[in-house]
C-alpha positions as CSV (number, residue, x, y, z in Angstrom):
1,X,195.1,69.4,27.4
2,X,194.8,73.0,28.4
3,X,195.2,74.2,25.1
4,X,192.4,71.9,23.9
5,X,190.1,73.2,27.0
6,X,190.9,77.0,25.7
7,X,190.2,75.7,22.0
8,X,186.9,74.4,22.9
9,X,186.2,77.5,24.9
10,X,186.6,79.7,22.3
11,X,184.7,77.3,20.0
12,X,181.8,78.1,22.0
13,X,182.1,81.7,22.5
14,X,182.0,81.9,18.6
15,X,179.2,79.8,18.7
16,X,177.1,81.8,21.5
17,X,178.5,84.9,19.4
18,X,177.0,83.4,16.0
19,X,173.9,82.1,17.8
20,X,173.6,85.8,19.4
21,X,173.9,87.6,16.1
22,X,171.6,85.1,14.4
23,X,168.9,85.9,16.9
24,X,169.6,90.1,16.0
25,X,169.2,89.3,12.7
26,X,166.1,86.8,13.0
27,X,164.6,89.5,15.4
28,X,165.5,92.3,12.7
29,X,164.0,90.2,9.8
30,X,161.0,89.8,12.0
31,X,160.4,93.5,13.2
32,X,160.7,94.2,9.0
33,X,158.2,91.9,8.1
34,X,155.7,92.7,10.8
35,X,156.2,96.4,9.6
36,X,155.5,95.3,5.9
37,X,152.3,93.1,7.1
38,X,151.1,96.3,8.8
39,X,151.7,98.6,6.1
40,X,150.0,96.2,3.4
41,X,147.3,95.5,5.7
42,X,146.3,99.0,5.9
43,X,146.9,99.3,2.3
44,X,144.6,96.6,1.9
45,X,141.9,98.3,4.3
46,X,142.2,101.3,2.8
47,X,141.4,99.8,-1.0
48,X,138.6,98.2,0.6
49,X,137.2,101.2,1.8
50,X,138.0,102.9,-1.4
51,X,136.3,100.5,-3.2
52,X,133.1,100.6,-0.8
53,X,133.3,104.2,-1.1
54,X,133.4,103.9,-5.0
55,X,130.4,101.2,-5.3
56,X,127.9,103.3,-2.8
57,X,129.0,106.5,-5.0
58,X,128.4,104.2,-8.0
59,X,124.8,103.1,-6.4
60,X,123.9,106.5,-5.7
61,X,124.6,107.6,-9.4
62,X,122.9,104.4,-10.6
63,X,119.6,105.5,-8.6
64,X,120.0,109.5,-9.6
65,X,119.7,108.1,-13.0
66,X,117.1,106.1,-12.5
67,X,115.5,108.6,-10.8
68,X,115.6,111.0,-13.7
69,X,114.8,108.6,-16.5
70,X,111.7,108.3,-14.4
71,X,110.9,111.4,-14.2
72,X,112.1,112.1,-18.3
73,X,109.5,109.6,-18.9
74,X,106.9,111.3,-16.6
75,X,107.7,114.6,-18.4
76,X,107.3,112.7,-21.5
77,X,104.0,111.7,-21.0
78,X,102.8,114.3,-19.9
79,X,104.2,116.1,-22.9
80,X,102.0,113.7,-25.4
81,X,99.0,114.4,-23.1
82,X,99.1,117.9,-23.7
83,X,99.7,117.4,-27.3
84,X,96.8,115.2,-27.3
85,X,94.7,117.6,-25.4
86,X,95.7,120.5,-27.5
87,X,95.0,118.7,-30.6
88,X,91.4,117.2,-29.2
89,X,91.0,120.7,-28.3
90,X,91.5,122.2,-32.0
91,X,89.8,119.7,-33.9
92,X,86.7,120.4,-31.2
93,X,87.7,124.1,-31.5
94,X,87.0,123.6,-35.2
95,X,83.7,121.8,-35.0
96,X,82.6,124.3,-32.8
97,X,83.5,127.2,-35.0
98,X,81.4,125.2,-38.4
99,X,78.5,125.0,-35.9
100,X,78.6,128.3,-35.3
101,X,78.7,129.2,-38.3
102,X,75.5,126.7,-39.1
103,X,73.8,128.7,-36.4
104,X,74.5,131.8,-37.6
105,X,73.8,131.4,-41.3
106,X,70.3,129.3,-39.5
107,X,69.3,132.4,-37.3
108,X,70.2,134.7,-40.9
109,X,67.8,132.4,-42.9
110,X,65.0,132.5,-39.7
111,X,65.6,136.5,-39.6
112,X,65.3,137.1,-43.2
113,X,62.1,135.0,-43.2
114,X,60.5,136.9,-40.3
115,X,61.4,139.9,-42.2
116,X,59.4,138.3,-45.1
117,X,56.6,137.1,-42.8
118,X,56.2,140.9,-41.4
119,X,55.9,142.4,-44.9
120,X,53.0,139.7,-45.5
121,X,51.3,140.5,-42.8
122,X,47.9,142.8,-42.5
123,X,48.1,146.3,-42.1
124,X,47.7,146.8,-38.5
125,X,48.2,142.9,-37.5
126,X,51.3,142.0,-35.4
127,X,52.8,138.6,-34.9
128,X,51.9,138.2,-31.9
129,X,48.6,138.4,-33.3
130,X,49.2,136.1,-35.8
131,X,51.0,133.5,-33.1
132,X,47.3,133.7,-31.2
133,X,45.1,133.0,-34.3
134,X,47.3,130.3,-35.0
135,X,46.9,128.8,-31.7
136,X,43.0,129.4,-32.2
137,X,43.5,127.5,-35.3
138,X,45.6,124.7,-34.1
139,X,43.1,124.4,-31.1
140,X,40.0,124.2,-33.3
141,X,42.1,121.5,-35.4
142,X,43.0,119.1,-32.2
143,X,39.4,119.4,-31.2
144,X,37.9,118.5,-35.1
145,X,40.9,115.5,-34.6
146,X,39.3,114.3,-31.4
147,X,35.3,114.5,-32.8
148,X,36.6,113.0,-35.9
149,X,38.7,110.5,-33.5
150,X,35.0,109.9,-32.0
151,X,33.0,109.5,-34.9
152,X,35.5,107.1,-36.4
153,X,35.1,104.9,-33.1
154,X,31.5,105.4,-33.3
155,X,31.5,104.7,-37.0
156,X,33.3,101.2,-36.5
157,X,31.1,100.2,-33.2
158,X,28.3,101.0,-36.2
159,X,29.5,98.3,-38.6
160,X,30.7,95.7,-36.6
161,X,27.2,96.2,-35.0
162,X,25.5,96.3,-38.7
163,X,27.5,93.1,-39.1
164,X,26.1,91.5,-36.5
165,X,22.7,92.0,-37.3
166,X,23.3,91.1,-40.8
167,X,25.0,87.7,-39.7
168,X,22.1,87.1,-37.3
169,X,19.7,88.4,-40.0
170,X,21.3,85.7,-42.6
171,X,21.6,82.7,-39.9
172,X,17.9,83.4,-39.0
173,X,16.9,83.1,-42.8
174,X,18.7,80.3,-42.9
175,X,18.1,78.6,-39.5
176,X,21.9,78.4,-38.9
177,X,23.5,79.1,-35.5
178,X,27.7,78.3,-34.6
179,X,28.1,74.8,-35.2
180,X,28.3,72.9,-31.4
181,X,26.1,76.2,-29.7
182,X,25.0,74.4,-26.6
183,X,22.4,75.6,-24.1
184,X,20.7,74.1,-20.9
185,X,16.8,74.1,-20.5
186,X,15.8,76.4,-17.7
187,X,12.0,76.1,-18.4
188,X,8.9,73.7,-19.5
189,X,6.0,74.3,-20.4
190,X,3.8,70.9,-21.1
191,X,0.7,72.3,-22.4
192,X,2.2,74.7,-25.0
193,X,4.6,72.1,-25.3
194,X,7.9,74.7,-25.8
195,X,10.6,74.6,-23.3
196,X,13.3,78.1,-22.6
197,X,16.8,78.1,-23.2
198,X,19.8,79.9,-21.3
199,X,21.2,81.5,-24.3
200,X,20.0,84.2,-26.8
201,X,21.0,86.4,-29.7
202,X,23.8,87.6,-27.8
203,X,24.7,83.8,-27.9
204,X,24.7,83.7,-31.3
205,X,20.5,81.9,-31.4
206,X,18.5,82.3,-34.0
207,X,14.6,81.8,-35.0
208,X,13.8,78.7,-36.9
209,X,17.0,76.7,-35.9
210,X,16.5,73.4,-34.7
211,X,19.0,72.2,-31.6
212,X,19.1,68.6,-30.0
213,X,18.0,67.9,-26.9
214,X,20.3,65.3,-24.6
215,X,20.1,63.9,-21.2
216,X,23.6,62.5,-19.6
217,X,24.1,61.4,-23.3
218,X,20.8,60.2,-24.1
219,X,18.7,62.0,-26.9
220,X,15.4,63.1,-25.2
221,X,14.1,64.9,-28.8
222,X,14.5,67.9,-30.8
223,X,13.1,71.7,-30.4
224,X,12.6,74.7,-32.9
225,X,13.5,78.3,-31.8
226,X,10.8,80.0,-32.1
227,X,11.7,83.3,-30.4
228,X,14.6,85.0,-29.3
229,X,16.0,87.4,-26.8
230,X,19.2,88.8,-26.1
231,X,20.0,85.9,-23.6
232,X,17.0,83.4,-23.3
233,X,15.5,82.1,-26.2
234,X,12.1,80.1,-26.7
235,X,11.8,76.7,-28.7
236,X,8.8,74.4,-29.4
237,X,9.4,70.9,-29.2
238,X,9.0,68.5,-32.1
239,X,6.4,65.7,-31.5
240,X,7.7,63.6,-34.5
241,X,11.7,63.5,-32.3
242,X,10.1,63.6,-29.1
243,X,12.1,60.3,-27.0
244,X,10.7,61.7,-23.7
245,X,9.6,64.4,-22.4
246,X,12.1,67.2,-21.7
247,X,13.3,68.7,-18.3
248,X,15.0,71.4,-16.8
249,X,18.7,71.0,-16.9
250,X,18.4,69.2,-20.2
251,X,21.4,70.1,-23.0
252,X,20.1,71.7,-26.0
253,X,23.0,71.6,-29.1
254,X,23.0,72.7,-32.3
């Protein structure tokens, strides 16, 4: 019995022992692999920051070179603008020069035909002179132009005046006035039996026409022109049309 009771004892001394240097080693294994954890942690924090440090270096480079393919570009434009400029300014450089050389071979030509001019001229006259009696001449000219301006205004007030008398001259042979002529009767006189009309020669009336007399559409007769003014004119009234006798305010048409 009491060497089972020391057997057992034992027994559990080895197992405390075990148990104790399980737990050292547990604890061991555990202080190892919190060490590790640490170290790869910072490892890992250290990449990170690596890596940040690499991408904002990479941003920065990728905006630099942005930045100066902006600016290339600028520069190149600016390059072709110049160039364009320069060539605009040849190619007006070169225009300029021919002008230039128009002018010059113009104010040659001018000079040698002043030259030419001056041996022409009287002995004793300069050209100054000759600028003033040119003026004189040119001012006697624009005043012949106006008179003959004049007379050529005068000349067709003449015909179309000639023609008028002509035409009245012809419609008066002819007793003819412009068809649908109408007049009103401003006068009547019963015992020379002739009546006066509104409208004359300037009307277009002429002597021996004949014109019908109405009244509010009824035919009162017929009259003769017998003499004309420039805006009345005189007609004798036919006995042989006579409806009634005529008053003022009566519509004489041809």
């Amino acid at each position: 019995m009491v060497l089972l009771t020391r057997i057992f004892l034992i027994g559990t001394i080895l197992a405390g022992l075990v148990a104790i240097w399980a737990g050292l080693q547990l604890k061991a294994k555990r202080a190892e692999l919190q060490t590790s954890l640490e170290k790869q942690t910072a490892e890992t924090n250290a990449a990170q920051q690596r890596a940040a440090a690499e991408e904002q270096a990479k941003q920065a480079a990728l905006t630099k070179i942005q930045a100066q393919t902006k600016e290339i570009a600028e520069v190149k434009e600016a390059a072709d603008k110049v160039r364009n400029d320069l060539s605009s300014l040849q190619g007006k450089s070169a225009e300029t020069e021919k002008k230039l050389q128009s002018v010059q071979q113009d104010l040659t030509a001018k000079q040698a035909e002043i030259e030419r001019y001056t041996k022409a001229l009287p002995e004793g006259m300069t050209i100054e002179q000759v600028k003033g009696k040119l003026e004189e001449l040119q001012n006697e000219r624009s005043t012949l132009d106006q008179e003959k301006t004049v007379l050529k205004d005068q000349m067709a007030k003449l015909d179309a005046e000639k023609k008028k008398l002509e035409d009245q001259l012809k419609r008066r042979a002819e007793g003819k006035m412009p068809p649908g002529l109408t007049g009103h009767i401003m006068a009547v006189n019963p015992d020379w039996n002739f009546v006066v009309l509104d409208i004359g020669a300037d009307d277009g009336v002429v002597e021996n026409a004949a014109m019908i007399v109405y009244r509010d559409g009824k035919l009162i007769g017929k009259i003769k022109i017998t003499a004309v003014e420039p805006s009345i004119a005189i007609g004798d009234i036919l006995s042989d049309w006579q409806q009634e006798t005529p008053m003022e305010g009566d519509t004489a048409i041809f």
